[in-house]
Every structure is written in C-alpha cells, then in structure tokens.
N, C-alpha and C positions, 0 to 999 in steps of 0.2 A: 587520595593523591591528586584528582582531579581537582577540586577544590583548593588544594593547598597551592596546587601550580599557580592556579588562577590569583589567591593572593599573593605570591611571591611577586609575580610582575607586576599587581596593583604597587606595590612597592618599592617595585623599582629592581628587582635583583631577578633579571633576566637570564641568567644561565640557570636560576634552581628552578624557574618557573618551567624551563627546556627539561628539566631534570627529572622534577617530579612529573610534569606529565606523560614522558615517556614512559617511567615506570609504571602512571596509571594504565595507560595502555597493554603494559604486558600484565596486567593484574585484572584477573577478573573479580567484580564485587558480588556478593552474594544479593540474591534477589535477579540479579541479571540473567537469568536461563534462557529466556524465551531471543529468538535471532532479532526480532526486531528492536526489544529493550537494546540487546547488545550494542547493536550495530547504532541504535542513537547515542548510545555514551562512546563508540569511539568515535563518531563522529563528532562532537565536542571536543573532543582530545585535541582531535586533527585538527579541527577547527582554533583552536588554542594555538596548534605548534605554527598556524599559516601566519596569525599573530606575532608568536615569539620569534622564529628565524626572521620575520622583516622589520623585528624591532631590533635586530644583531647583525641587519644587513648581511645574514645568507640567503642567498638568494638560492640556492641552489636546493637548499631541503627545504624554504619555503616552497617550491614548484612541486617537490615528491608529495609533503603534506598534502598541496592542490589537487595532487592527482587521486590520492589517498580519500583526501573528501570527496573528489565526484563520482569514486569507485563506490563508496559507500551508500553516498546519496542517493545513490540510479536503483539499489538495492531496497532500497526502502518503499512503504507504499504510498508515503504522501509526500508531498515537497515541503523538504524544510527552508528556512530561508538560510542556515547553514550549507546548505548544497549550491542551491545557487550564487550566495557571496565566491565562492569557490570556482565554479564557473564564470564569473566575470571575473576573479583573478586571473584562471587559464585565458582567458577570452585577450587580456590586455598582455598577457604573457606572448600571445600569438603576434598580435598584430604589432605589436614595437619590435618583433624578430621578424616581422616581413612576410611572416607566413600565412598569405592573407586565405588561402585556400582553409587550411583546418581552424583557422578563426573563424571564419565565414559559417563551418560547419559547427562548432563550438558555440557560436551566436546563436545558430537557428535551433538546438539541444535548450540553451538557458531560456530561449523564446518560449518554446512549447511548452514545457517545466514551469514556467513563471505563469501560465496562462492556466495551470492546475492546481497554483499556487491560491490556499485558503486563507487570504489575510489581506487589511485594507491597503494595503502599498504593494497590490500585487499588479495593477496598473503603472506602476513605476518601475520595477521590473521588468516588466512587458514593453517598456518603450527603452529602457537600455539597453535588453538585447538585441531588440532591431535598430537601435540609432550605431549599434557595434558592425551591425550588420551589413547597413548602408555607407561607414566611415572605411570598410574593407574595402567593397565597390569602388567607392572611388577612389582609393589607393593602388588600387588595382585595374583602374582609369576602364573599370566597368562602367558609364554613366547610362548607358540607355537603361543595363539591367537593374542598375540603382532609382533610374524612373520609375519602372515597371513597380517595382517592391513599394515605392513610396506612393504612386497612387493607390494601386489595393488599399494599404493602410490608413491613407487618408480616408478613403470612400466605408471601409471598414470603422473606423473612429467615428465620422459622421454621423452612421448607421446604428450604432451597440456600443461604441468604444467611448472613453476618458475625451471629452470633448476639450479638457484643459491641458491637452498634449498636442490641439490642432496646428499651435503654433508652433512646436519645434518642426512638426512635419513639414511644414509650409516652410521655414527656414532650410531646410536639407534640401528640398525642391528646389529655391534659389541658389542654395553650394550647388547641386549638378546642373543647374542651368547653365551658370557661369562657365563651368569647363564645357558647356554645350555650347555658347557663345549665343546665348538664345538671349539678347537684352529686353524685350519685350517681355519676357515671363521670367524673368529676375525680378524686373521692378512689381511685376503683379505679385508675385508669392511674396515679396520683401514686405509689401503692402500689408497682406493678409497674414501673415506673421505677424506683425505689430499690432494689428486689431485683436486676434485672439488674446495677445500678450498683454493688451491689455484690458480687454473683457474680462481675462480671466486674476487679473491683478499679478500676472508673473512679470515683474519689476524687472529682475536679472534677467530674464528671456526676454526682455523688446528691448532693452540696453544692448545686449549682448546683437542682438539682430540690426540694430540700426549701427551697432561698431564695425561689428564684422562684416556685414552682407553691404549695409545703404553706404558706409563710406568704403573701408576697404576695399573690397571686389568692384562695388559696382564702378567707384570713382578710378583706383587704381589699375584694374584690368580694361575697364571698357572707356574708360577718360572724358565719361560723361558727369562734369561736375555743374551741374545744373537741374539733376533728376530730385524730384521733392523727398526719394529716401537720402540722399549724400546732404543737402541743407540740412534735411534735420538732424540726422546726425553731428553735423558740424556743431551741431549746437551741443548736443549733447552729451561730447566726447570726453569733459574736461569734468561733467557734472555726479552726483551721487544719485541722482534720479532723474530720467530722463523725461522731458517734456510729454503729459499727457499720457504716461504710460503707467498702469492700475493704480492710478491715486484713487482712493475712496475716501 
C-alpha cells in the first residue's frame, strides 16, 4: 500500500496517493513485528501524508501528520532524516503563527537531534535548526540573547565545526547588530561574511549578504551610503554573480 501511495502521487493523482497510504497505515505487513521495524514504516507513511496534504493545500492534517512524525521519530533510536524534515516543518509552522517561544523550543529538539544525526548533510541540518533559533530571537526582538547563541557558535564552528557555515554566522551577527545600532560591528561581520562566502565558494551567501546586509540595512537604516559594503553591493544588485565572490 505504501508503495503504491507513493506512485499514485508520482502521477499525479493525489487523493489515491492520501488513500492508500492511510490504509498502509492501518495495515500491518508481515515481517514487521519487531517496534522498531514498525515504527520506521509508519513513519514513512507519515512522512508521505506530510507530502500529500501540502500538495492538496491541507494544511491542517499536514500539521497532525507533523506531529505524528515527530511522535515517532523521538521513539526511535537513531535519527532519521524523516524525523527531522518533520521538525523543521513544526519549526516553520511555529514561527509564521508568532509562536516564537515553542519554536525556539522546537529549534533547539531538531538542533540536538541533527547533531546525532549519522549522515554527510548533518552539518546542514545543524546550522538550520539554529539559523531557526536565532530568526525566533529576533522576532522576538531578543537581540542580546541572539548574540550570546551566535558567538558560542561561531567560536564552536571555528574550534570542531563546518567552517563553510562561518559566513552565514557572521551574517546573523550583522542582522542583530543592526537592531543593536552597533554600525561599527555590522560593517566588520558584513566584512567577514563576504570573505568566508567567498573562501568557501558560497556564490548565493556573499550575494545574499552584500543585498541584504551591505546595501539594505546598512544603507537604509543607518544612511551611511558611502561604507565599502553598500558600493559594493551597488554594484552587484542587478548582477547574477557578484564581484569577487567564489569564482574559481
């Protein structure tokens, strides 16, 4: 039944694909005895239905599925990356309802989880649940506690960590500077953003940091249009790659 969900929606026919995987659900397959077997096939299901309700814009039993996966997930003894897709659903489910408190706590679950997570893009997982973490913070115009969190991690990165994540860090540092009104250490982390972005060849991260950070914030909040992040951005607002940033 599982299967057969699966290609009904390759297909295109979305209400058989809701169909049969519910029914998988309520059918046990043989061979399944042991709770762990179990509990990974319906977590597939779930994982399935999180799919199918937001391909039919319900939103509503996509959020139960969500929930259904994380109940599963936490049961389990290894992290799957179906668990955690699940909790960065709940995660963005929280924070566009306002609800910055149980995101905040939701973030810091997928963080830990993601950090026991055995696979090579577990580093990238690791850096969405706390870039979720730090986007609550300041929605929640926490900025000093959004420092605190983002130095640890910087110094943590430096030390053991994904060194090709320095620069989104260093960009968050410059987002809570600005609501700190600290111009002096916008332009420094703006700075060192752009250098890792492009040490590390991340093209769309030094784009993204001289659009948002060097001309936006710095030019339009602080009305300093003369700082060498806002010129170079000028230049490079209009372009598909931006001056000096990870050509090889």
């Amino acid at each position: 039944m599982q299967r057969i969900g699966a290609a009904c929606y390759a297909l295109g026919d979305v209400a058989s694909a809701k169909r049969f995987t519910q029914q998988s659900i309520q059918t046990l397959p043989s061979g399944l005895a042991l709770p762990t077997a179990y509990d990974n096939y319906l977590l597939k299901n779930y994982s399935n239905l999180v799919i199918f309700y937001g391909a039919s814009n319900n939103f509503h039993q996509q959020r139960m599925a969500v929930d259904s996966c994380i109940i599963i997930g936490r049961r389990l003894p290894i992290v799957e990356e179906s668990y955690l897709l699940a909790l960065q659903k709940k995660v963005e489910f929280l924070f566009y309802a306002g609800d910055y408190t149980f995101c905040f706590n939701y973030a810091s679950i997928g963080e830990a989880a993601s950090r026991r997570y055995d696979n090579f893009n577990k580093e990238s997982f690791v850096m969405n649940f706390f870039s979720w973490k730090i986007n609550t913070l300041i929605s929640d115009k926490k900025y000093d506690a959004a420092e605190v969190y983002l130095l640890n991690m910087l110094k943590d990165t430096i030390n053991t960590g994904a060194k090709e994540y320095l620069g989104t860090i260093y960009e968050q540092l410059a987002e809570v500077m600005i609501y700190k009104k600290d111009a002096g250490k916008i332009l420094s982390y703006v700075q060192k953003a752009i250098s890792y972005d492009e040490l590390y060849g991340n093209n769309l991260g030094c784009m993204e940091t001289l659009n948002n950070l060097g001309y936006y914030y710095y030019f339009k909040q602080l009305g300093d249009n003369k700082s060498p992040a806002h010129i170079k951005a000028l230049r490079n607002r209009n372009k598909e790659q931006p001056d000096h940033c990870g050509r090889h």
